[in-house]
C-alpha positions as CSV (number, residue, x, y, z in Angstrom):
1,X,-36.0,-36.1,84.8
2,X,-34.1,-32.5,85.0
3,X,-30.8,-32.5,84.7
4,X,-28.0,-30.1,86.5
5,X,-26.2,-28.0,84.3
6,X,-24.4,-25.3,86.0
7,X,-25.4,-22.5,88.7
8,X,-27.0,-19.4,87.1
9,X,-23.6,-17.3,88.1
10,X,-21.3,-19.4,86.1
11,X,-23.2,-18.9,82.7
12,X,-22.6,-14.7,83.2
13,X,-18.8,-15.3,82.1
14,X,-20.1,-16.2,78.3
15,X,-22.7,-16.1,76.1
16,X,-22.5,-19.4,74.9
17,X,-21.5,-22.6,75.8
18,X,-20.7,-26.3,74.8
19,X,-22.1,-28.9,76.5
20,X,-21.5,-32.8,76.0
21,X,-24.0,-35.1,77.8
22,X,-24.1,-38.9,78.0
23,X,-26.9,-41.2,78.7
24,X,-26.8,-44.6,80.9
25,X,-27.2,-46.4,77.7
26,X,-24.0,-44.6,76.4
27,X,-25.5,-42.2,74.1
28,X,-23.9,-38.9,73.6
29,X,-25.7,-35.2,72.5
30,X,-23.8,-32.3,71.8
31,X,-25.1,-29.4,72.7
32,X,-25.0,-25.3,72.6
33,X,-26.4,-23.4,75.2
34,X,-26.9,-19.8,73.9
35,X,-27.4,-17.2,77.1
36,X,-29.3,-13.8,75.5
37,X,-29.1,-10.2,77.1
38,X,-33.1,-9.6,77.9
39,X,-34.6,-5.7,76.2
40,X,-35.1,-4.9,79.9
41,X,-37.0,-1.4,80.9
42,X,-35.1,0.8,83.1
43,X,-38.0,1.0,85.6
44,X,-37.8,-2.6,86.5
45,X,-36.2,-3.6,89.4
46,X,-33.2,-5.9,89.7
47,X,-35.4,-9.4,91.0
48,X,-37.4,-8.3,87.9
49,X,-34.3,-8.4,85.9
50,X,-33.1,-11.4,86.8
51,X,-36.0,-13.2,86.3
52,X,-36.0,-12.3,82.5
53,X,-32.1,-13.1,82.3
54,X,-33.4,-16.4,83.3
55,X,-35.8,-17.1,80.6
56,X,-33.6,-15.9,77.7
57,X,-31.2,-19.3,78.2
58,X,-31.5,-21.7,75.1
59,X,-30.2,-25.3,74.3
60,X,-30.3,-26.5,71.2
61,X,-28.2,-29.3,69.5
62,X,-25.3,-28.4,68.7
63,X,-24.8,-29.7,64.8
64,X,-27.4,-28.3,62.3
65,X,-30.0,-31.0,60.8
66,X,-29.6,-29.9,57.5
67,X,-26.2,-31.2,56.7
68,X,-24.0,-31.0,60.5
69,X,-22.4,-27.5,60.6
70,X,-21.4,-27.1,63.9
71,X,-24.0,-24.3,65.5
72,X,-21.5,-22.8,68.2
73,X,-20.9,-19.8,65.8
74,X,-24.9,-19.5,64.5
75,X,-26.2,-15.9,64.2
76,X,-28.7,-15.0,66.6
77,X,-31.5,-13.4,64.9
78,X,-34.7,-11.9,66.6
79,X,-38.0,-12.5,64.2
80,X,-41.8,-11.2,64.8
81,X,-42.6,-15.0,66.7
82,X,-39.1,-15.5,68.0
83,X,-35.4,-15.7,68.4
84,X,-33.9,-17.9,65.9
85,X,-29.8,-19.4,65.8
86,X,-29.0,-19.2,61.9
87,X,-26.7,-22.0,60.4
88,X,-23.6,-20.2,59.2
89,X,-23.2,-22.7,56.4
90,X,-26.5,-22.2,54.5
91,X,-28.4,-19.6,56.3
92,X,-31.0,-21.9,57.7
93,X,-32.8,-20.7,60.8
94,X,-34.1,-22.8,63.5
95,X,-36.2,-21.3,66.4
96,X,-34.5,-21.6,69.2
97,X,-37.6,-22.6,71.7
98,X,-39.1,-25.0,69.2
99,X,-36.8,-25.9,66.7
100,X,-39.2,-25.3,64.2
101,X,-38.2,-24.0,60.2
102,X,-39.8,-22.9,57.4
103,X,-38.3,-25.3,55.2
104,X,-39.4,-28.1,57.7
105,X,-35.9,-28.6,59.1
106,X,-36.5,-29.3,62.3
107,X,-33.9,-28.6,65.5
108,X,-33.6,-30.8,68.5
109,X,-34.1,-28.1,71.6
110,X,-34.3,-28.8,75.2
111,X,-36.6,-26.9,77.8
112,X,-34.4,-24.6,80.5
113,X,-35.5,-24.0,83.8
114,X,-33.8,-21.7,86.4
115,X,-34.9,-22.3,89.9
116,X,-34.0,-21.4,93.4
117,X,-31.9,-23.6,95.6
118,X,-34.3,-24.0,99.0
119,X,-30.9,-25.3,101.0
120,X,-28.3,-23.0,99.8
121,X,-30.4,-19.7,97.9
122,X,-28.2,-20.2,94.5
123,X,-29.9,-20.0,90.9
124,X,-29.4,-23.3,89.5
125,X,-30.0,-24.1,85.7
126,X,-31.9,-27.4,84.6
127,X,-32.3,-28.5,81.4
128,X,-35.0,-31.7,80.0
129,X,-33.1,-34.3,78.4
130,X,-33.9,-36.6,75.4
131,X,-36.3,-38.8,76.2
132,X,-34.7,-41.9,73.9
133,X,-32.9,-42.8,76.8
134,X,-32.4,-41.9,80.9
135,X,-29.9,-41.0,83.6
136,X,-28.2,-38.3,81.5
137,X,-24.9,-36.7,82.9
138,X,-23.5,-33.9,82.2
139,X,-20.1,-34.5,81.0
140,X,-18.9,-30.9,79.2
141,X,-19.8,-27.4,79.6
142,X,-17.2,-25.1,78.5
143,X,-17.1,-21.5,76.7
144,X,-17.4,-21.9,73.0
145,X,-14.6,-19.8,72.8
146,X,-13.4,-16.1,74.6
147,X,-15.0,-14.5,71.5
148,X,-18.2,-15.0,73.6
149,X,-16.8,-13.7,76.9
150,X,-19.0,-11.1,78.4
151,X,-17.8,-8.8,80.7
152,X,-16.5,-8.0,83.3
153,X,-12.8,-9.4,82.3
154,X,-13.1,-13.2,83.4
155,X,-11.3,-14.8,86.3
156,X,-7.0,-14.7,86.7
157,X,-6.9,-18.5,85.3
158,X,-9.7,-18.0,82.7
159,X,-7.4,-15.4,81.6
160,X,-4.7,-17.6,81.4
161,X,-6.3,-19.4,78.8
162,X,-7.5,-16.7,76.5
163,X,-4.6,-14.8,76.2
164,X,-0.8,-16.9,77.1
165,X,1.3,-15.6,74.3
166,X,3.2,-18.2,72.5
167,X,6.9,-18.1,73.1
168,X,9.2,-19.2,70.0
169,X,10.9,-18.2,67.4
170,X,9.0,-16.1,64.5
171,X,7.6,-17.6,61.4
172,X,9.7,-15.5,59.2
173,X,8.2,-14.5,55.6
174,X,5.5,-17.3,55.9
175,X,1.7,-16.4,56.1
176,X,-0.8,-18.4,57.8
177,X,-3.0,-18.3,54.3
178,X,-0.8,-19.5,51.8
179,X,-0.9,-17.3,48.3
180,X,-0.9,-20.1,46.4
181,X,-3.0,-22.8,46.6
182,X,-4.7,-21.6,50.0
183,X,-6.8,-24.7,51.2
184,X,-10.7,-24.5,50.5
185,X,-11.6,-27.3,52.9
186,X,-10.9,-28.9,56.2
187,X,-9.0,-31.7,54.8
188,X,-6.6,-29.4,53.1
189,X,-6.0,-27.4,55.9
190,X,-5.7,-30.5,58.1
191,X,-3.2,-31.6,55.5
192,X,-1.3,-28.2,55.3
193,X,-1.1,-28.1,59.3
194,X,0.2,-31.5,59.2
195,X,3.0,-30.7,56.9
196,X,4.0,-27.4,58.5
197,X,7.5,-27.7,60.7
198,X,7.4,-24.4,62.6
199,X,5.5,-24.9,65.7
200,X,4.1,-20.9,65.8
201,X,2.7,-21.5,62.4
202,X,1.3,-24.5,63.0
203,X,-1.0,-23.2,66.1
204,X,-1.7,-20.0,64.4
205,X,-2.9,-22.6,61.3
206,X,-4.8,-24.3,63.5
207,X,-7.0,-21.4,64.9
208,X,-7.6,-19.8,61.9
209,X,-8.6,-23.1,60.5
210,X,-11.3,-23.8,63.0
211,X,-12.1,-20.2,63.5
212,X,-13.2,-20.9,59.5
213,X,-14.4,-24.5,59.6
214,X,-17.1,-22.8,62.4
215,X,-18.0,-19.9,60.7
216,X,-18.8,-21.7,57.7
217,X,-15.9,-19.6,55.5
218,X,-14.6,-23.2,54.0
219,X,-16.1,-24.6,50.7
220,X,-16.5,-28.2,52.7
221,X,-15.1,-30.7,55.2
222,X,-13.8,-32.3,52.2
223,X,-13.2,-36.0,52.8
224,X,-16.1,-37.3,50.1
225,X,-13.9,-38.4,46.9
226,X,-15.7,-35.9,45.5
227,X,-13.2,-33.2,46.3
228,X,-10.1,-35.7,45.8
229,X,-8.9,-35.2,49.4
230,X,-4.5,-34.9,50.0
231,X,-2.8,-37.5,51.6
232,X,-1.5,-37.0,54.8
233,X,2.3,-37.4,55.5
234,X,3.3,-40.4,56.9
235,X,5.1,-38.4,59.9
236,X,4.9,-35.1,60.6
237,X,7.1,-32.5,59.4
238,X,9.4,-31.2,61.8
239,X,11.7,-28.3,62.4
240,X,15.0,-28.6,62.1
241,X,15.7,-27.4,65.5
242,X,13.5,-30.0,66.7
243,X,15.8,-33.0,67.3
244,X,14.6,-36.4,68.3
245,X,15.3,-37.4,71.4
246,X,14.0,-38.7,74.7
247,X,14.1,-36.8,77.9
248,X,13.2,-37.8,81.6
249,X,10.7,-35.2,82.9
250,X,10.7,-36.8,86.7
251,X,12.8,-34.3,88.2
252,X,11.3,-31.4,89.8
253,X,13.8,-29.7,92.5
254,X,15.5,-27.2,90.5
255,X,14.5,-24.6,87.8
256,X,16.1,-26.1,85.3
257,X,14.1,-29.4,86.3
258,X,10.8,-27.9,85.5
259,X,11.9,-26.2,82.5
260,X,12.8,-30.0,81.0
261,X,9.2,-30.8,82.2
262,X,7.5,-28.4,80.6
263,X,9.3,-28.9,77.8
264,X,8.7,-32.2,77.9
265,X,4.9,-31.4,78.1
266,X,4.9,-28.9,75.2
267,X,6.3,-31.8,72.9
268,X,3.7,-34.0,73.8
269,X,1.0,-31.2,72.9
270,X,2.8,-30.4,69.4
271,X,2.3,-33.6,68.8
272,X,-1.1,-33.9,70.1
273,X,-2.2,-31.2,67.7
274,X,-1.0,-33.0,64.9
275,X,-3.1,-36.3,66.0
276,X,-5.9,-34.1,66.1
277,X,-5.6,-33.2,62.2
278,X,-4.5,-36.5,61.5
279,X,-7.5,-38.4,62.6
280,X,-9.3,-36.2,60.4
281,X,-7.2,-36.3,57.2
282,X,-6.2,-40.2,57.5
283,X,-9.4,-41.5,58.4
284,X,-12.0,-39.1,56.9
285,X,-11.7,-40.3,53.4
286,X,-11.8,-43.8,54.6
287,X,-15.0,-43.5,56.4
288,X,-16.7,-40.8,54.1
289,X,-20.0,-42.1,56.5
290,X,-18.5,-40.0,59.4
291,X,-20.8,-37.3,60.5
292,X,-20.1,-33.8,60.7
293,X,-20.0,-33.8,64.6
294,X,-16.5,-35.8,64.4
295,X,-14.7,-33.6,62.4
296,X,-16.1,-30.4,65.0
297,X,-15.0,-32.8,67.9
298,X,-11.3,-33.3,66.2
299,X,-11.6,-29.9,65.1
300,X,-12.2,-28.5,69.1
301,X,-9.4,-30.6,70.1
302,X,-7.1,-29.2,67.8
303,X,-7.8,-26.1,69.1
304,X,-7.5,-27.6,72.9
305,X,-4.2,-28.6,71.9
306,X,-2.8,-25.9,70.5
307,X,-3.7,-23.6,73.5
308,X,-2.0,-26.1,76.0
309,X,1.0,-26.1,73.5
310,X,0.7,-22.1,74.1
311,X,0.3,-22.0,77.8
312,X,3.2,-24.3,78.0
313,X,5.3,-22.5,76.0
314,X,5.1,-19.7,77.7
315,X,5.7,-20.9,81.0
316,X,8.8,-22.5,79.8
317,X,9.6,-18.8,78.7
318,X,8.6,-17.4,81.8
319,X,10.5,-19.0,84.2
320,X,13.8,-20.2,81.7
321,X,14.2,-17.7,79.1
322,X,17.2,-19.0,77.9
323,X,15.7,-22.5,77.2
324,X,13.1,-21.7,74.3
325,X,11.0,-24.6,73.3
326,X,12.9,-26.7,70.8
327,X,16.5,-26.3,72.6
328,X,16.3,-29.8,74.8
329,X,15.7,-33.6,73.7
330,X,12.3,-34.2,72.4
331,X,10.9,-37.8,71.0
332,X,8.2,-39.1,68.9
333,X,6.8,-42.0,71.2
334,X,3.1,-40.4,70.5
335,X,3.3,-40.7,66.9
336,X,4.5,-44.2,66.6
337,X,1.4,-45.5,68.3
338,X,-0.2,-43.5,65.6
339,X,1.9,-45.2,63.1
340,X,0.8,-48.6,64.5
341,X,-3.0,-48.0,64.4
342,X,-2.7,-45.8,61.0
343,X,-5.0,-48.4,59.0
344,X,-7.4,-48.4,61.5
345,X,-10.1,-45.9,63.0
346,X,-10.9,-48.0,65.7
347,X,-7.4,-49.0,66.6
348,X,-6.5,-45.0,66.3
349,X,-9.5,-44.5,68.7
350,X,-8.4,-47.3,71.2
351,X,-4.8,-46.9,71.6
352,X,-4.3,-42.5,71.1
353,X,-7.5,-41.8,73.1
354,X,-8.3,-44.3,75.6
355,X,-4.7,-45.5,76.0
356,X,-2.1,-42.7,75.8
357,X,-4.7,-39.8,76.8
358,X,-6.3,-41.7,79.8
359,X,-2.8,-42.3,81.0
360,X,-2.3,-38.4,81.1
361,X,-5.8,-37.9,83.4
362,X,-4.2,-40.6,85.5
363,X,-0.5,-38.9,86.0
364,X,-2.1,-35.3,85.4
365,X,-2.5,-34.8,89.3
366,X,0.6,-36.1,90.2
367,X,2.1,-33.6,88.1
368,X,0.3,-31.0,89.1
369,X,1.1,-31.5,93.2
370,X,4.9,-31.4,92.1
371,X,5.0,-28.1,90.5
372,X,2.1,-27.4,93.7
373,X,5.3,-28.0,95.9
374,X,7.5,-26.6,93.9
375,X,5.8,-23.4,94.2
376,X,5.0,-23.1,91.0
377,X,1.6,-21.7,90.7
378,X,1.2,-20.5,87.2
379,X,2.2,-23.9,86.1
380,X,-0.6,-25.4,88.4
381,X,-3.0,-23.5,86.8
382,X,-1.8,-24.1,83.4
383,X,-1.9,-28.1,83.8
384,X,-5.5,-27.7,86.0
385,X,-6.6,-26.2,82.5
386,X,-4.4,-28.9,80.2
387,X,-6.2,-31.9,82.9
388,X,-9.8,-30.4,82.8
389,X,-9.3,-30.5,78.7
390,X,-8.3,-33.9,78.7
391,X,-11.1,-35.5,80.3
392,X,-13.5,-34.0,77.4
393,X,-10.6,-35.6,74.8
394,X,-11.2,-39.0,76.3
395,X,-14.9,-38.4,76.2
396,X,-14.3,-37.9,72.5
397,X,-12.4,-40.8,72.3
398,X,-14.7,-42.8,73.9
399,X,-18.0,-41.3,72.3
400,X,-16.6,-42.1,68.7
401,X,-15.2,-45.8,69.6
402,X,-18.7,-46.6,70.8
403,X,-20.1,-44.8,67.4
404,X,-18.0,-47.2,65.5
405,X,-18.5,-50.1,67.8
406,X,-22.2,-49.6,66.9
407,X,-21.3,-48.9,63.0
408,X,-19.2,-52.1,62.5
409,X,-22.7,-54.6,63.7
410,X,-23.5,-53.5,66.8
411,X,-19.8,-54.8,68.8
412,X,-19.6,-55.0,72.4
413,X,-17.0,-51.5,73.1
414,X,-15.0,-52.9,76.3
415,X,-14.5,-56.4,74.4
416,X,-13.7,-54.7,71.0
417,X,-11.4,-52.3,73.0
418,X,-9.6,-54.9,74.6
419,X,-8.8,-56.8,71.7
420,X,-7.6,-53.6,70.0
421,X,-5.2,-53.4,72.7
422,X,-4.0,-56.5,72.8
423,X,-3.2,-56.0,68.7
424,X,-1.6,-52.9,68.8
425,X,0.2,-52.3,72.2
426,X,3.0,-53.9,74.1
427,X,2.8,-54.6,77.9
428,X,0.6,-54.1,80.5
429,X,-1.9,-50.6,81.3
430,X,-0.8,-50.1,84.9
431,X,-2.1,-48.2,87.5
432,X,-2.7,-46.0,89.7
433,X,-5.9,-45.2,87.9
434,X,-7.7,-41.8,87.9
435,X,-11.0,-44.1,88.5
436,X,-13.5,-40.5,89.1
437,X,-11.7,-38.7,85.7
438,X,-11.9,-42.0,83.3
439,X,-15.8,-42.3,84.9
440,X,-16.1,-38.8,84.1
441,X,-14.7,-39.5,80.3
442,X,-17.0,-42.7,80.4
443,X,-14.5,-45.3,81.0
444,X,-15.5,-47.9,83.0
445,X,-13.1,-50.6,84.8
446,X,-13.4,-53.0,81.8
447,X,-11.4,-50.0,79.6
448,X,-8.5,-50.2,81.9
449,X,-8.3,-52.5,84.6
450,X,-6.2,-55.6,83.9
451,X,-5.5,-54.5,80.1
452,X,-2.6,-56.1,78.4
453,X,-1.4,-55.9,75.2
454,X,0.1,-58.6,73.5
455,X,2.3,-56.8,70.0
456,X,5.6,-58.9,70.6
457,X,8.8,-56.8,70.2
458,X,9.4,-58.4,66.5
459,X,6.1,-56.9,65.3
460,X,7.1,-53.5,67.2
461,X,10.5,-53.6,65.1
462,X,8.9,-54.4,62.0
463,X,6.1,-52.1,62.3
464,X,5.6,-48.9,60.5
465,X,6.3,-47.2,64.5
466,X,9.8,-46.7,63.9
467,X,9.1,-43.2,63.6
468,X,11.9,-41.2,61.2
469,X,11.0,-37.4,61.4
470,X,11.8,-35.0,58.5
471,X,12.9,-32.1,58.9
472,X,13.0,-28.7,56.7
């Protein structure tokens, strides 16, 4: 069985690419697809050129068999018998046709095909599957990141993404490296990030973190007790502009309406980037079994995060320049669910990722068609890219509550997910339901469809949720 992965044209933005797939059985592969520039003659003529572009595509999986690095930022390498991708933790090379190296490592890679569309003449790319399962889908392919952007400059909304400035207040006399003490691993960056209040900082942080954890510049993940791993704060740290509040983001009609929802939306992504870095430093040292591949999905999502905090940002800025981000209510409902499930990976899983972040690829569209008929098109195509984002984060979410499902004796997900519900969540899940994007993030009705949890308002009050945020 070949499976679809993207028309020729749409691979020409980047040079490499992420792709997540998932098999009937539930099985997820992370992939890279690496897209070479063929050593073409001048003489040859442009169907002879294309057909060479075609066979210099490559898939390979996407965390090194030696011990996980994430491969996204390998080193291409051409050698006598071949083009290899080089690990950029310890230098080892895998070819990437075969696989093969010569320390007998050996690379998962997948066979690409580029063939014609008979009924509609487009190039279409196909790759071959694992074979330890069938009916694969494609659930992912995205850039790796615009450092692989090839020319010509990318579309107006692609653009969007790489390059929204952030709209704040400065970090004044604070570096993104501290000079003393500057974290060696991803725990202690995850750590720092967590306890830094300025929002700026804490997304510049962030990419320069993962820019490091994928290009292999940090000592270590760092979660073994090996490398006695910081504690993460119980909440947050928080800038003292930052007040806690709630706010009502339904209103739409007037300027100042959407500046309160966008708002409103970059409070939920600040917060979203630090349950990103939490999952990691809370729940890395208690599972020290956790492969490398979670901490480059958290890792990723991080990243996702702190870009939609960006694009948000600047919107707000854009159309209300005299309401920066931090100068209406904000609250801290996110992080009390996190507080609730803080003992638990599986719990954390269940209620952040296929609770909360489902809910937002269910209202997602209906925020969208209100700043649609609002007129608001930058915002549309800010949220398109926030919604197309969250579908992978629930992918992730699900991917790793199956992977612990399977961990903890082989448990049945949709019954184990349901009973974490009903433990740490009050009230019913209620629709409408985004049935095609929780299918697409591999939820099926059982994850959502008559869920009720069953936390009584005593253990709610009692709980650690009643979030107190510190400010500096």
């Amino acid at each position: 069985m070949r499976l679809l992965i993207s028309s020729f044209q749409k691979l020409l933005s980047h040079s490499r690419f992420m792709l997540t797939i998932r098999s009937q059985g539930g099985i997820y592969r992370g992939l890279i697809l690496f897209r070479l520039s063929p050593n073409l003659e001048e003489t040859l003529d442009a169907k002879a050129k294309l057909l060479a572009a075609h066979k210099q595509l490559y898939i390979m999986e996407s965390a090194c068999p030696h011990l996980g690095a994430d491969m996204s930022h390998a080193d291409i390498e051409e050698h006598e018998d071949g083009v290899v991708a080089v690990c950029p933790w310890h230098r080892y090379d895998f070819d990437l046709k075969t696989g093969a190296n010569e320390m007998g490592l050996h690379a998962c890679t997948y066979p690409v095909h580029v063939e014609t569309d008979d009924a509609d003449g487009i190039d279409k790319v196909y790759m071959e599957p694992p074979a330890l399962d069938s009916e694969w889908t494609l659930v992912e392919l995205r850039p790796v990141s615009e450092e692989f952007a090839d020319p010509p400059p990318t579309c107006a909304k692609e653009n969007i993404e790489a390059t929204a400035p952030i709209s704040m207040h400065p970090v004044e006399d604070e570096p993104i490296v501290p000079v003393d003490n500057a974290p060696n691993t991803l725990m202690e960056w995850a750590v720092l990030i967590l306890n830094t209040p300025n929002p700026l900082l804490k997304v510049e942080r962030t990419r320069h973190a993962v820019q490091m954890f994928r290009t292999g510049q940090l000592k270590s993940i760092g979660n073994k007790k090996l490398f006695n791993p910081p504690q993460p704060p119980d909440v947050p740290r928080r800038d003292a502009l930052y007040v806690k509040n709630s706010v009502d983001p339904t209103r739409m009609r007037t300027k100042k309406s959407k500046a309160f929802m966008l708002h409103a939306l970059a409070n939920i992504e600040q917060w979203a980037i630090d349950l990103a870095w939490d999952i990691m430093a809370r729940f890395g040292p208690m599972h020290p079994d956790l492969p490398p591949a979670f901490f480059s999905d958290f890792a990723k999502m991080a990243l996702d995060e702190s870009k939609h905090f960006s694009l948000l940002t600047a919107r707000l800025a854009a159309i209300s320049p005299s309401t920066p981000y931090g100068s209406m209510p904000v609250h801290a409902s996110l992080w009390e669910s996190a507080s609730i499930t803080s003992t638990s990976l599986r719990a954390r899983l269940a209620i952040i990722h296929l609770v909360h972040e489902a809910r937002g690829l269910d209202v997602n569209p209906q925020t969208i068609e209100r700043f649609r008929k609002a007129g608001d098109s930058d915002s549309v195509n800010v949220m398109e890219i926030v919604h197309a984002d969250e579908v992978t984060h629930v992918t992730t979410g699900h991917r790793w509550f199956t992977w612990m499902c399977e961990k903890d004796g082989g448990l049945d997900p949709i019954t184990t997910f349901r009973e974490e519900v009903r433990q740490s969540w009050r009230g019913d899940i209620k629709g409408p339901f985004n049935a095609e994007a929780r299918k697409t993030a591999g939820l099926s009705p059982g994850f959502y469809e008559n869920l009720r949890g069953e936390m009584d308002t005593y253990e709610m009050e009692s709980s650690p949720a009643k979030v107190q945020i510190g400010y500096d």
